[in-house]
C-alpha positions in Angstrom: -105.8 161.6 41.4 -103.9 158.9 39.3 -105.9 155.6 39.4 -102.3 153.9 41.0 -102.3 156.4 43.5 -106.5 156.1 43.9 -106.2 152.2 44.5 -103.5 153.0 47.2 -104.9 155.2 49.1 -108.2 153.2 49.1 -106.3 150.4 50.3 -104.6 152.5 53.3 -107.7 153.8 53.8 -109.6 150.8 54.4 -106.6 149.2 56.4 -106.4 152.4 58.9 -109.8 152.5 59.8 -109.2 150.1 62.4 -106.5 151.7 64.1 -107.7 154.9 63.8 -110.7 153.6 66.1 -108.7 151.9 68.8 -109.0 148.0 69.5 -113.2 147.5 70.5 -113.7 143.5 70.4 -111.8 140.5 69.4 -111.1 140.1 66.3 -112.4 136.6 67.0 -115.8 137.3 67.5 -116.3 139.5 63.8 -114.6 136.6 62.5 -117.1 133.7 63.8 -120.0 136.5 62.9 -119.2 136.6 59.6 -118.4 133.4 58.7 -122.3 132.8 60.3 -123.4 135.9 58.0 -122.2 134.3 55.0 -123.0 130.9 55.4 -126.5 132.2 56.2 -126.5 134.4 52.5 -125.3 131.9 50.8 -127.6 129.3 52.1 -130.6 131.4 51.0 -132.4 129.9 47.8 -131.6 131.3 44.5 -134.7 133.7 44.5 -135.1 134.4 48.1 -135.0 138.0 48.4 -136.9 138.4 51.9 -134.2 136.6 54.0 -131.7 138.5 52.0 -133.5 141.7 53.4 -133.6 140.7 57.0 -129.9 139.6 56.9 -128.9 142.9 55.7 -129.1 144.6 58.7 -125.6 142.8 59.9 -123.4 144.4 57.5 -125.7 148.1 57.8 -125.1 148.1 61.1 -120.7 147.4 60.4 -120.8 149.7 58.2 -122.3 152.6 60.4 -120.3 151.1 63.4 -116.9 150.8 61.4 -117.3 154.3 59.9 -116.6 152.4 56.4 -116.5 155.5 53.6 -119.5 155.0 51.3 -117.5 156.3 48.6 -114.6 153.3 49.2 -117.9 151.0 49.6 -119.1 151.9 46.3 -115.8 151.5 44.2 -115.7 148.1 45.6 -119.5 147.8 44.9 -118.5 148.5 41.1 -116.2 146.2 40.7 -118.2 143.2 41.8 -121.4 144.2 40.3 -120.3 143.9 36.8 -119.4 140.3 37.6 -123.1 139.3 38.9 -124.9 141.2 36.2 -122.8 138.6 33.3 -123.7 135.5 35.6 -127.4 136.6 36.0 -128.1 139.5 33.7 -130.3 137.5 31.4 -132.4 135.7 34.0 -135.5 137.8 33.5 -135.4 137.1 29.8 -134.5 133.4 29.9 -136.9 132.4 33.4 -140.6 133.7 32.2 -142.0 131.8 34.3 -144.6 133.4 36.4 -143.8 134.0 40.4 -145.7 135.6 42.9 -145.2 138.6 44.9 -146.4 139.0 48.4 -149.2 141.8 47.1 -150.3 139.9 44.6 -148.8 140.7 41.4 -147.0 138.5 39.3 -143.5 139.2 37.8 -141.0 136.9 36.0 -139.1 134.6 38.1 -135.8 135.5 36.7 -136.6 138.9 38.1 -136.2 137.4 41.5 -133.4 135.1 40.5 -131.5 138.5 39.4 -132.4 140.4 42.7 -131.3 137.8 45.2 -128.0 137.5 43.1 -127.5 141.5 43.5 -128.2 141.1 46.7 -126.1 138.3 47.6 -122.9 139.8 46.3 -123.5 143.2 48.1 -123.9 141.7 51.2 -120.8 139.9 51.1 -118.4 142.6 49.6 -119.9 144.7 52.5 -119.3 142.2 55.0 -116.0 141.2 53.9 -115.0 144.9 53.6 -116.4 145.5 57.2 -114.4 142.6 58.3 -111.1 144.4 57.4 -112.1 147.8 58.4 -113.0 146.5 61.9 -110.3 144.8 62.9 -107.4 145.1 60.7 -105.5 143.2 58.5 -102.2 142.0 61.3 -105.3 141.0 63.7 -107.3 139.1 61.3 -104.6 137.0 60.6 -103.5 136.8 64.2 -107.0 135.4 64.8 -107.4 132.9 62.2 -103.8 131.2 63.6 -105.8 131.3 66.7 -108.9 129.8 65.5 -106.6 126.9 63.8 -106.1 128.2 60.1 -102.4 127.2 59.5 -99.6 129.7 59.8 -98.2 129.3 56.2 -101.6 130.6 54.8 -102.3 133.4 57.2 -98.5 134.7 56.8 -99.1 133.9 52.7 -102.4 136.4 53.2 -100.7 138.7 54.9 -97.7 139.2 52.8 -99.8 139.0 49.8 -101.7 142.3 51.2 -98.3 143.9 52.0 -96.9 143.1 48.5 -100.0 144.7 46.7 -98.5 148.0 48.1 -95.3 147.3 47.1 -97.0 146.9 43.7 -99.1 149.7 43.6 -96.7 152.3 44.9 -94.0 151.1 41.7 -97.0 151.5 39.2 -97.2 154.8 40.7 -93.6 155.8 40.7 -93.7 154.5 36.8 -96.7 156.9 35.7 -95.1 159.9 37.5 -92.3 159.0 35.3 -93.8 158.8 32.3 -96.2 161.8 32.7 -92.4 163.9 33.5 -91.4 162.7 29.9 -94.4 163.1 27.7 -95.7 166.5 28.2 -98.6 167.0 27.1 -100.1 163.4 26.5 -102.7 162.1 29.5 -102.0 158.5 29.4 -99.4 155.9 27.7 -100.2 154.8 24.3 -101.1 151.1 23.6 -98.1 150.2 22.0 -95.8 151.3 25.6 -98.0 149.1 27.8 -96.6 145.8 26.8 -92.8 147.2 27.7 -94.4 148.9 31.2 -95.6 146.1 32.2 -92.7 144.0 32.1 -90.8 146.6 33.6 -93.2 147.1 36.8 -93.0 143.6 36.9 -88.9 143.5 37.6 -89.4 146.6 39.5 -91.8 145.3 42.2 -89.7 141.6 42.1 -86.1 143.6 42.9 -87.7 145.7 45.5 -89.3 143.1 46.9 -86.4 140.9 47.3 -84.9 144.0 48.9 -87.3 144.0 51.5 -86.4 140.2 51.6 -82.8 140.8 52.7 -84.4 143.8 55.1 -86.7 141.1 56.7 -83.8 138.7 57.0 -81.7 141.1 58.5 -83.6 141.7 61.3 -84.2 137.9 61.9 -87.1 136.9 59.9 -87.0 133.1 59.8 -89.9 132.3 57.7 -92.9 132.7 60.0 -94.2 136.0 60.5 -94.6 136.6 64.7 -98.1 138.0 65.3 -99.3 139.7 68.5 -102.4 138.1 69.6 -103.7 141.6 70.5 -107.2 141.7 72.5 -108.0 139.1 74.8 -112.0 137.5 74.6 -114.2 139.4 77.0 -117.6 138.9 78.0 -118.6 141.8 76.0 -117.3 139.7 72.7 -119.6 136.5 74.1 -122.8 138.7 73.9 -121.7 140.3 70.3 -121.4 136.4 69.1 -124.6 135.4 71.0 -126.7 138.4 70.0 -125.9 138.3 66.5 -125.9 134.8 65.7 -129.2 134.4 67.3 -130.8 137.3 64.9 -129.1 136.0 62.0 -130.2 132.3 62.4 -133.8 134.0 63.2 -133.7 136.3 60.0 -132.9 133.3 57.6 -135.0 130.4 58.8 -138.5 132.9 59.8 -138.1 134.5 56.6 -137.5 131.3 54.9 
């Protein structure tokens, strides 16, 4: 498959998992959750690894619930991993200082600086990917303009996300093109990128200020109308409760 068509498919993917599985809680409640989650990670010392462990088991237990592919997990996974190793890569070879491990042997500290720093940036690309794949993009938004986030940004996000297809589905239109007209070659030369670029560019701007006149057409007035969809339950109160209490247990007893 053509990366374009790869990225949007991935995209869809991740977006339709939530409908696919029906409506299950508020979108509210995985909100609060995760902002807990990540306030939690991130409040975790540089080389803590054994909170890091114990909080783990939130975004495990999304991902089996959410039925999040492993192979869309991992893509994502690739992408951010790259990013940690160049911040932390050469912490085991800068930090020799001596640390302590719970059996007894002694490694490196930057070993555990480098581990916690993986781990950190797993758990939130999980989470955040969970997030999305639980409740869907249109209710996410919905619920932060519930929970007081401005409507401006929460229309800006979701737009943005919309636009990203519109962008992705020209780059693909363009490669079929150009794979039509160049027989036997597999991918543009270097010197055609610079002209394909600007040309996606204008593309995606003119059919997005079709979908402009579309939108205003059909009474679009600047603010995008969200359904609130799923009302709080009791059932959302014990999901918050339950998992706010094991989170704040997990990073303050591991320590």
């Amino acid at each position: 498959m053509r990366p374009h068509a790869a990225a949007l498919e991935q995209l869809r993917a991740l977006d339709g998992l939530a409908t696919h599985r029906g409506p299950q809680q508020d979108a509210r409640a995985h909100l609060l959750v995760t902002a807990l989650f990540l306030l939690a990670v991130l409040s975790c010392g540089r080389d803590r690894v054994a909170p890091l462990l114990l909080l783990a088991a939130y975004p495990a237990w999304m991902v089996i619930r959410c039925g999040l592919p492993f192979a869309l997990l991992g893509r994502a996974l690739l992408l951010a991993l790259p990013l940690l190793l160049l911040a932390v890569g050469a912490s085991p070879w800068l930090d020799r200082a001596p640390a302590r491990l719970p059996g007894g042997a002694q490694i490196a500290h930057g070993w555990l600086v480098l581990a916690a720093t993986l781990l950190r940036g797993v758990l939130s690309v999980t989470t955040a990917l969970t997030l999305v794949a639980a409740t869907g993009l249109r209710p996410l938004c919905a619920a932060l303009t519930r929970l007081g986030m401005p409507e401006l940004l929460t229309a800006q996000l979701l737009l943005l996300h919309r636009y990203a297809f519109v962008m992705l589905d020209e780059g693909a239109r363009m490669h079929t093109a150009w794979q039509l007209r160049a027989g036997a070659a597999r991918r543009p030369p270097l010197r055609v990128w610079a002209p394909m670029a600007g040309q996606w560019l204008l593309r995606t701007l003119a059919r997005a200020g079709r979908i402009h006149q579309a939108m205003l057409a059909r009474g679009y007035d600047g603010r995008l109308h969200l359904a609130h969809g799923s009302r709080w339950r009791a059932g959302d109160s014990l999901h918050v409760a339950g998992w706010a209490a094991a989170i704040v247990a997990a990073r303050w007893l591991a320590g």
